[in-house]
ZABARO-13335 format. One record per residue (C-alpha): residue in one letter; x, y, z. Coordinates in Angstrom, 3 decimals, decimal comma, m for minus. Example, Ala and Ser with C-alpha at 12.3 -4.5 7.8 and 13.67 -1.06 7.14 Angstrom:
<atoms>
+-----+----------+----------+----------+
| res |        X |        Y |        Z |
+-----+----------+----------+----------+
|   a |   12,300 |   m4,500 |    7,800 |
|   s |   13,670 |   m1,060 |    7,140 |
+-----+----------+----------+----------+
</atoms>
This chain:
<atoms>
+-----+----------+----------+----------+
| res |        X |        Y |        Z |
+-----+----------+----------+----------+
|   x |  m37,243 |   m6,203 |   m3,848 |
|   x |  m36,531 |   m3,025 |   m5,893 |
|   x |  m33,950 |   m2,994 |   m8,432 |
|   x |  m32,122 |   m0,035 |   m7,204 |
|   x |  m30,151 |    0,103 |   m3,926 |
|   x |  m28,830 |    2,980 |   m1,841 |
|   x |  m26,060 |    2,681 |   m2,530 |
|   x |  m26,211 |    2,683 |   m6,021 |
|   x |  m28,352 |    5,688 |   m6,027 |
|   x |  m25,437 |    6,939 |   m3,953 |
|   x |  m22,701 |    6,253 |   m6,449 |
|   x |  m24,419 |    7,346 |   m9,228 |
|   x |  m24,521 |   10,954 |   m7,280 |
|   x |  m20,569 |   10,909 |   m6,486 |
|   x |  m17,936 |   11,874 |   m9,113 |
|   x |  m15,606 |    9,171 |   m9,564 |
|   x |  m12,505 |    8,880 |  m11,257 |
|   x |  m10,543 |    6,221 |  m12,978 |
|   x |   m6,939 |    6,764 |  m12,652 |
|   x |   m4,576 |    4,325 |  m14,547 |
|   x |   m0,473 |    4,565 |  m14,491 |
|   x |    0,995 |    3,829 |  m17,518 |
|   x |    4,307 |    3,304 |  m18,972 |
|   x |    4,972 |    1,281 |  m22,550 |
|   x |    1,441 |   m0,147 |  m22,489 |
|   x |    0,388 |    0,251 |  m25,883 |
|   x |   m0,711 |   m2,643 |  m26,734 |
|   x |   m3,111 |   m2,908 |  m23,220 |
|   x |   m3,729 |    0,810 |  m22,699 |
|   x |   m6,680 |    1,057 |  m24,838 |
|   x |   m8,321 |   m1,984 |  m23,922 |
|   x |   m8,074 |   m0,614 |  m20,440 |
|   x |   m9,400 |    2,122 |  m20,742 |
|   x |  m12,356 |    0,656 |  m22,775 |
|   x |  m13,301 |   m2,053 |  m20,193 |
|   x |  m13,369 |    0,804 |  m17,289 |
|   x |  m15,420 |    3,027 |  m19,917 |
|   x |  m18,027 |   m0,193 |  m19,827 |
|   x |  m18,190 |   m1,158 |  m16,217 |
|   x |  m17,995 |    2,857 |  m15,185 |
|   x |  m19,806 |    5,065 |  m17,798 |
|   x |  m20,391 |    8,052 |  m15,638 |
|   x |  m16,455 |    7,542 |  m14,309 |
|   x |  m14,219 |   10,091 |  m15,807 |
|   x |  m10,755 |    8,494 |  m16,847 |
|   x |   m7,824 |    9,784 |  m16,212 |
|   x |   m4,219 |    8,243 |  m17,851 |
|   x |   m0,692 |    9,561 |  m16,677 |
|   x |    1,746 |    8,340 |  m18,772 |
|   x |    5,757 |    7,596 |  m17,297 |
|   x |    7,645 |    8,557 |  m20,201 |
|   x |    6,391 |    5,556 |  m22,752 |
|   x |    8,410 |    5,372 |  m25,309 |
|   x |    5,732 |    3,845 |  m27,595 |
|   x |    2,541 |    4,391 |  m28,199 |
|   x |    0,511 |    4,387 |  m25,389 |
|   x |   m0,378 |    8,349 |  m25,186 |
|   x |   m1,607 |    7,999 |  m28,613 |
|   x |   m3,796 |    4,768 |  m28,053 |
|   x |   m4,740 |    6,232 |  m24,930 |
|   x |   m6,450 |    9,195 |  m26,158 |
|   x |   m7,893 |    7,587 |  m29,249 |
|   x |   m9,675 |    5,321 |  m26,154 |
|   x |  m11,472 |    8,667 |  m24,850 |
|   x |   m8,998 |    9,146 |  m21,802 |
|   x |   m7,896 |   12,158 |  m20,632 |
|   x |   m4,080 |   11,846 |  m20,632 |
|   x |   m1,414 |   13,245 |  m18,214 |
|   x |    2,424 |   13,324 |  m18,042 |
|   x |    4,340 |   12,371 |  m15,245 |
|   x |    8,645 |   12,856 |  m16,037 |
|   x |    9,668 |   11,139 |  m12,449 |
|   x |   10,546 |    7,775 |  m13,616 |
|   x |    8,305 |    4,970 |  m11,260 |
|   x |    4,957 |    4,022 |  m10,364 |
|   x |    5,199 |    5,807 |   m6,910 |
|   x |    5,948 |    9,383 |   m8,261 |
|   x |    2,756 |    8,495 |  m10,810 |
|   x |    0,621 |    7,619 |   m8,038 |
|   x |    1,793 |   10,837 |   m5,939 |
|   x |    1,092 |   12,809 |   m9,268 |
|   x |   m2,421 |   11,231 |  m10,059 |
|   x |   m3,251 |   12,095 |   m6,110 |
|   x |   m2,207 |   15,671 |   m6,045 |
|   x |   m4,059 |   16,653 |   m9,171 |
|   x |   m7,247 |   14,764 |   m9,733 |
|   x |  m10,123 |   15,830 |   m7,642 |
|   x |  m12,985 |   13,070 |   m6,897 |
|   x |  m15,641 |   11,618 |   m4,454 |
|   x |  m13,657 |    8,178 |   m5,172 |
|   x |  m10,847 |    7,065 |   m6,697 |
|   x |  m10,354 |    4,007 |   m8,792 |
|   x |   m6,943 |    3,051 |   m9,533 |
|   x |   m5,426 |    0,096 |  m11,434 |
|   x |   m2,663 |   m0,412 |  m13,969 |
|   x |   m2,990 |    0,144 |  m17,398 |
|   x |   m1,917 |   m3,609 |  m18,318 |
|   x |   m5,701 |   m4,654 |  m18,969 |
|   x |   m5,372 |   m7,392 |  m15,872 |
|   x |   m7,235 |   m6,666 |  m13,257 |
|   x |  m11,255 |   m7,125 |  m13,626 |
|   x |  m12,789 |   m3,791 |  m14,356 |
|   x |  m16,245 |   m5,127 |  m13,745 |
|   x |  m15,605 |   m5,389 |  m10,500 |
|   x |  m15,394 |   m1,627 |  m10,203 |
|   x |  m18,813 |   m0,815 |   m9,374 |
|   x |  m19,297 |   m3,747 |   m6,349 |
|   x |  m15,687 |   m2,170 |   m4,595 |
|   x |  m17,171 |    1,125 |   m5,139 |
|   x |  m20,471 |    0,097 |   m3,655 |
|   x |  m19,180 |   m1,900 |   m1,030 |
|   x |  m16,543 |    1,841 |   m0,005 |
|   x |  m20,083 |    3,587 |   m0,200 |
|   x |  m22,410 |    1,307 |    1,849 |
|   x |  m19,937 |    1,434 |    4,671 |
|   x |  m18,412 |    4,604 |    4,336 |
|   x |  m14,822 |    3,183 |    3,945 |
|   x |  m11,589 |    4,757 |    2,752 |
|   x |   m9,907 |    2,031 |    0,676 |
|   x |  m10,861 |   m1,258 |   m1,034 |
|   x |   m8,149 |   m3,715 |   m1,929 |
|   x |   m9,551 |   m5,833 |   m5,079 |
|   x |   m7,215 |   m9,022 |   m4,189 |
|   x |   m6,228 |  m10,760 |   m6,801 |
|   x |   m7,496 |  m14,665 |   m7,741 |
|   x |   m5,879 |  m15,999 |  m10,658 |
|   x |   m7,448 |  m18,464 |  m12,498 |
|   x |   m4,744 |  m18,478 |  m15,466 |
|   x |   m1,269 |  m19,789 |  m13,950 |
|   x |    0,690 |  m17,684 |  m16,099 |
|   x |   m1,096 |  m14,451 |  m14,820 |
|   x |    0,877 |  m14,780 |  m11,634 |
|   x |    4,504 |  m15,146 |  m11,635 |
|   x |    5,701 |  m17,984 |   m8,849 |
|   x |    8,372 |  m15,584 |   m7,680 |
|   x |    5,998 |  m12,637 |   m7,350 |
|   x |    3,657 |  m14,852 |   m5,686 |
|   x |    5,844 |  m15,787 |   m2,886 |
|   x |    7,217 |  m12,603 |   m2,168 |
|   x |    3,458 |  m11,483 |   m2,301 |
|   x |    2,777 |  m13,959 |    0,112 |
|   x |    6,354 |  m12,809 |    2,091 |
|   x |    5,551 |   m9,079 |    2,143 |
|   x |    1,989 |   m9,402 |    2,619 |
|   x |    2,707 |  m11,376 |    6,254 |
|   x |    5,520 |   m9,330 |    7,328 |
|   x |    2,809 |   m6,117 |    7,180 |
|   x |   m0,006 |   m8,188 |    8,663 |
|   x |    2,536 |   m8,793 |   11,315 |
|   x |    4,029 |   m5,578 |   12,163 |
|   x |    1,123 |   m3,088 |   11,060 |
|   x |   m1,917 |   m5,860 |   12,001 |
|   x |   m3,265 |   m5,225 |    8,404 |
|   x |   m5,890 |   m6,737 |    7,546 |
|   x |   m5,373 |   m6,606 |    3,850 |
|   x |   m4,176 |  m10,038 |    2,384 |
|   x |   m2,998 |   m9,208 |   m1,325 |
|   x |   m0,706 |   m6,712 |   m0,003 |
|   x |    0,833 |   m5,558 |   m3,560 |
|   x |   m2,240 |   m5,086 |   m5,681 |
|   x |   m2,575 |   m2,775 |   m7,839 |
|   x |   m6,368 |   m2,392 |   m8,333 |
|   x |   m8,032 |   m0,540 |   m5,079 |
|   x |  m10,243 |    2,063 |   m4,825 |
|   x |  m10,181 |    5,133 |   m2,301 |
|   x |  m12,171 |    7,581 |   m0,552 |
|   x |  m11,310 |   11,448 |   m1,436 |
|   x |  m10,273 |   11,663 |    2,283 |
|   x |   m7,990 |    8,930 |    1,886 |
|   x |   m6,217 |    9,871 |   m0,863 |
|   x |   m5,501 |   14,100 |    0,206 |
|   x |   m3,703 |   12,585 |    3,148 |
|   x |   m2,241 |   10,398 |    1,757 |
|   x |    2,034 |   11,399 |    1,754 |
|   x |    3,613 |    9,507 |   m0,627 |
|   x |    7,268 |    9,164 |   m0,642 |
|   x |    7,561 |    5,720 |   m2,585 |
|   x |    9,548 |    5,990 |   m6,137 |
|   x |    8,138 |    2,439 |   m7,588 |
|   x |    6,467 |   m0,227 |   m7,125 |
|   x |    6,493 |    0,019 |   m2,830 |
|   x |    4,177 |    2,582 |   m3,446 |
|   x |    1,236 |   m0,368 |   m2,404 |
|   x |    2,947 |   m0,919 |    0,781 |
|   x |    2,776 |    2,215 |    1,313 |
|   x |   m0,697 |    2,637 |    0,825 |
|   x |   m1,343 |   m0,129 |    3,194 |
|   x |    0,660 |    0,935 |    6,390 |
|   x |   m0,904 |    4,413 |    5,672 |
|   x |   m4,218 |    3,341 |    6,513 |
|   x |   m3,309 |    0,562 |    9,035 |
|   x |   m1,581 |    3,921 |   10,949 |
|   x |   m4,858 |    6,167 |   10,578 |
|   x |   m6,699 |    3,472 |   11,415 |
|   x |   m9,142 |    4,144 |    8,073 |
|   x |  m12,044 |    1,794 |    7,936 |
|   x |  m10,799 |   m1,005 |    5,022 |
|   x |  m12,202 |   m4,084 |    3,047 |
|   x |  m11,346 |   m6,472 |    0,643 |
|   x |  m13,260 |   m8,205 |   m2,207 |
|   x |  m11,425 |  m11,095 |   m4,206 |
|   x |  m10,989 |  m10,154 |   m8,102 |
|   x |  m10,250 |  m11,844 |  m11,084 |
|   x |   m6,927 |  m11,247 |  m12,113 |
|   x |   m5,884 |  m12,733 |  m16,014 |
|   x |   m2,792 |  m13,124 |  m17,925 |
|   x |   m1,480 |  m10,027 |  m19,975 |
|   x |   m2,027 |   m9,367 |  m23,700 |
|   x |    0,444 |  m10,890 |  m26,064 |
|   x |    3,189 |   m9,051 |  m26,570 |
|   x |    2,681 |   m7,234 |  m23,108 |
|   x |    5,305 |   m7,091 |  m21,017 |
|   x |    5,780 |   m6,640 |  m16,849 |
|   x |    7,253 |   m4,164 |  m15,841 |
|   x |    7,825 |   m5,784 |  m12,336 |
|   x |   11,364 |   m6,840 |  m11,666 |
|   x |   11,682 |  m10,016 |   m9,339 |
|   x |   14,469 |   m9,388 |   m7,328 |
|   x |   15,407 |   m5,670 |   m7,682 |
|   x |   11,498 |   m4,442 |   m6,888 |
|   x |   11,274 |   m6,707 |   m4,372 |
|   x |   14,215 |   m5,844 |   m2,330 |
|   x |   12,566 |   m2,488 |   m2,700 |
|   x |    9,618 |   m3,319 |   m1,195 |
|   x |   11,449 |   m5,076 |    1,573 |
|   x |   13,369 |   m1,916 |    2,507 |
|   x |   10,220 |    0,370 |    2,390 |
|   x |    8,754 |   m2,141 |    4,868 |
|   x |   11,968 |   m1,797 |    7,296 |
|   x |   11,918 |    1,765 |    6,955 |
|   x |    7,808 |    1,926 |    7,550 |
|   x |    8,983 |    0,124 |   10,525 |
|   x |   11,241 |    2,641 |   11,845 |
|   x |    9,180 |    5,204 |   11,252 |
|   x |    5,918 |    4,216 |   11,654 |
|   x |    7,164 |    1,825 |   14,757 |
|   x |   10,137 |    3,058 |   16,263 |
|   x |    9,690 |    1,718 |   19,592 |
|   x |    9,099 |   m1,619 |   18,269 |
|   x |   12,285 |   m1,162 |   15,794 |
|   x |   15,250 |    0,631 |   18,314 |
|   x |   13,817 |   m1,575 |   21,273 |
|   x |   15,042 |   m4,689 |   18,642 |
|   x |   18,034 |   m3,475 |   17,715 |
|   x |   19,252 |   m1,766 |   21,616 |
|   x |   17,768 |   m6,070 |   22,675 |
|   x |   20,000 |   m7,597 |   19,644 |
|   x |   23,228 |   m4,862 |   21,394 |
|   x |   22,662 |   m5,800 |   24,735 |
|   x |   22,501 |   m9,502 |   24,661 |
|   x |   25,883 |   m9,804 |   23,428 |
|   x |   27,671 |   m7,503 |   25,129 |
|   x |   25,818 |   m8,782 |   27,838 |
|   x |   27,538 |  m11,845 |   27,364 |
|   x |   30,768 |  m10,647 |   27,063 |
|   x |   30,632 |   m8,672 |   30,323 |
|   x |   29,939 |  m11,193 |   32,170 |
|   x |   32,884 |  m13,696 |   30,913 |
|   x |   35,334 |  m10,525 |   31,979 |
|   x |   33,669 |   m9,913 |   35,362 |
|   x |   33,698 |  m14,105 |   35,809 |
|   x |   37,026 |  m13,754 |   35,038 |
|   x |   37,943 |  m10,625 |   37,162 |
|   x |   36,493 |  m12,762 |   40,420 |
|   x |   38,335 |  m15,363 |   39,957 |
|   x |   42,264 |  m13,588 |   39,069 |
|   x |   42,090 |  m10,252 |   40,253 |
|   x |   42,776 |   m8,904 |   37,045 |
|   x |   41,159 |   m7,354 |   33,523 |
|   x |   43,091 |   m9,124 |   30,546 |
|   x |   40,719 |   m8,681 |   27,891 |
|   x |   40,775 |   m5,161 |   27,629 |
|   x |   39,255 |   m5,193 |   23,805 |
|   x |   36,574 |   m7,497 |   25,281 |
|   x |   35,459 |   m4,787 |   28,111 |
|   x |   35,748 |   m1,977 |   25,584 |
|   x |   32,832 |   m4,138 |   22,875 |
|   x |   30,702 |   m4,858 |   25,858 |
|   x |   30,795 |   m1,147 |   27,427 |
|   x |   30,100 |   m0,059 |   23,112 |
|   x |   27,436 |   m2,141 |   23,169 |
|   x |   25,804 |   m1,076 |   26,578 |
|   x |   26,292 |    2,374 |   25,613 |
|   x |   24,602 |    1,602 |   21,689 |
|   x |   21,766 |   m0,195 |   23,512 |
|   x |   21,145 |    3,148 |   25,740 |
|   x |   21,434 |    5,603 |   22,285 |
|   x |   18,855 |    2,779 |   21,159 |
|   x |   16,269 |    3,459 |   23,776 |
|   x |   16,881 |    7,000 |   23,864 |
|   x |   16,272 |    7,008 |   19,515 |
|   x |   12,877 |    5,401 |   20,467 |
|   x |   11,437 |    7,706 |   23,047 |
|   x |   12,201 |   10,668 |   20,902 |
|   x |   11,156 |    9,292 |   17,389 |
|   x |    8,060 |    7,552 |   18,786 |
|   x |    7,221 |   11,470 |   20,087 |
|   x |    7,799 |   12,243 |   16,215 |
|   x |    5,900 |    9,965 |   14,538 |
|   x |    2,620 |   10,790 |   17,110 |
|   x |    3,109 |   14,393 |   15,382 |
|   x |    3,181 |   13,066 |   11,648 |
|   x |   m0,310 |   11,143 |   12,529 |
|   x |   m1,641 |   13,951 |   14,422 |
|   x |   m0,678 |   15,667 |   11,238 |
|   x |   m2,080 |   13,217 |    8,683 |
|   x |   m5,176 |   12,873 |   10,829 |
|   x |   m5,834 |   16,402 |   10,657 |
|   x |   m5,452 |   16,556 |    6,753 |
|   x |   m7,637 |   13,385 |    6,349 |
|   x |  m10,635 |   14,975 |    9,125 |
|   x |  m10,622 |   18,106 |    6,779 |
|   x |  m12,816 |   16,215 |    3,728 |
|   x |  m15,780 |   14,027 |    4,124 |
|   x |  m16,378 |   10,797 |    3,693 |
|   x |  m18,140 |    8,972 |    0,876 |
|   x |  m21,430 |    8,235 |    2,622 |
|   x |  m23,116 |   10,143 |    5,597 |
|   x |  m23,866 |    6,794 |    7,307 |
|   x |  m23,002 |    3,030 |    6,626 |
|   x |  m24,582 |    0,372 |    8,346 |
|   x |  m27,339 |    1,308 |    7,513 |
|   x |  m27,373 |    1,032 |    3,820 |
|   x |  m24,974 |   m2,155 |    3,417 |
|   x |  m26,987 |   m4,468 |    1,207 |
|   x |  m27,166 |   m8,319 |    2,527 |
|   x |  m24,472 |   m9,156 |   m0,378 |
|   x |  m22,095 |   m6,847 |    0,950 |
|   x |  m22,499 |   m8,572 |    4,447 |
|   x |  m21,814 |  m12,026 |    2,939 |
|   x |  m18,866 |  m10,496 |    1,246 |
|   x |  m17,541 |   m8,652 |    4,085 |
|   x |  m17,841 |  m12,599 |    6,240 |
|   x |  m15,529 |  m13,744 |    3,274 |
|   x |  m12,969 |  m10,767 |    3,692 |
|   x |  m12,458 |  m10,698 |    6,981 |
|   x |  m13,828 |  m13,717 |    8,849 |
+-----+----------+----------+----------+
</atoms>
């Protein structure tokens, strides 16, 4: 067997790009950007800083990394930043905590080349327990069903951090996240185009002492959980009016049908205030249907849109199957069998 593969001849021929958001990581910045500088050597490494307050331009650029400013407070206006001005064949991104495994870089990379895909999600196995707070894990765990769910994603670590793109993917990609939803985001965006996707499991490790998360519980994720309802509405409108004109009719449904029961059996209407909710409610159910024919008209002309932005670059590989290397079968079995 030769030592070299296609598709590592193949990456070794694409420009790749290392982009890492960062905001007060000095003390895990320049670690970062040293284990990425190992496992990608060719890579060129790209920092955008969130208005730090320590150190972390400083350390960053004594690492070798070419550092960027980004004044929009939040990981989603980074992310929309790092995507509008850095030009690559691929795109790896991961946070600047010095967490996620960056010698995993090249197999995601290999694995997006082999078969020509447009995002790899490096899921996250923790081996430490304190890497993984039980509160983030559950609404991990919460978030990541509720999009498998609604959006049939395939992707099982939904709010990962370390994933790597396609050029394709990433200049159609229309961010409108502030924070941390910005990975749901990414998600439902290819779920909705349809993008080919994997998934390789990572090695995720506790942060540096004296490193702090910058992930809040309960205020993030009720963030995330309102970018997934709105995703919903606007990605799924039929799905989301049809609910709410169902959960309208039901009861007023209901109440109709006491005052009609009642109007058999005396002649007469007393519950005026009774007919007047259930004729709101009929009449909310019918603005409910009518919201979801015309919005579900809309959102076919944002994906027309997006798919017309995301048709205009090419892909990483000119073919796939044929180059995907008998470990990158095994590993797509494990991802999605």
């Amino acid at each position: 067997m030769q030592n070299s593969s296609p598709s590592s001849a193949t990456r070794s021929d694409l420009d790749v790009a290392v982009i890492l958001p960062c905001y007060n990581e000095a003390v895990a910045i320049g670690e970062t950007v040293r284990q990425f500088r190992a496992a990608l050597p060719d890579a060129t490494i790209y920092v955008y800083d969130n208005n730090s307050t320590d150190d972390s331009v400083k350390v960053a650029l004594e690492a070798g990394a070419l550092v960027y400013s980004e004044t929009y407070q939040g990981k989603g206006n980074v992310v929309r930043r790092m995507f509008a001005d850095v030009d690559a064949d691929v795109y790896v991104m991961a946070d600047g905590d010095a967490t996620y495994d960056s010698a995993a870089a090249p197999e995601l990379i290999d694995l997006l080349v082999a078969q020509n895909l447009d995002m790899v999600n490096g899921a996250r196995v923790n081996e430490e327990t304190e890497a993984y707070r039980r509160g983030h894990k559950f609404g991990n765990a919460l978030f990541s069903w509720l999009v498998k769910f609604f959006f049939n994603s395939k992707i099982n670590d939904l709010l990962s951090g370390y994933r790597v793109f396609s050029r394709r993917f990433v200049k159609s990609f229309p961010a409108v996240s502030n924070g941390f939803e910005i990975e749901t985001e990414l998600t439902v965006h290819a779920m909705q185009m349809r993008m080919p996707i994997g998934e390789v499991q990572t090695r995720y490790s506790s942060r540096l002492p004296d490193s702090n998360s910058k992930l809040a519980t309960f205020s993030d994720g009720w963030r995330i959980l309102k970018m997934i309802g709105l995703l919903i509405k606007d990605e799924k409108p039929v799905a989301f009016f049809l609910s709410l004109a169902v959960l309208m009719f039901l009861p007023s449904l209901f109440v109709f049908v006491s005052v009609f029961r009642e109007f058999l059996e005396t002649g007469l209407v007393d519950r005026i205030p009774s007919v007047v909710v259930a004729v709101s409610g009929f009449v909310a159910t019918m603005l409910s249907i009518v919201c979801a024919l015309i919005l579900e008209s809309l959102a076919l002309a944002r994906r027309e849109a997006r798919r017309l932005s995301y048709l205009q670059h090419k892909g990483v590989a000119a073919s796939g199957v044929d180059q995907i290397k008998p470990s990158l079968v095994e590993a797509q079995t494990r991802r999605f069998g």
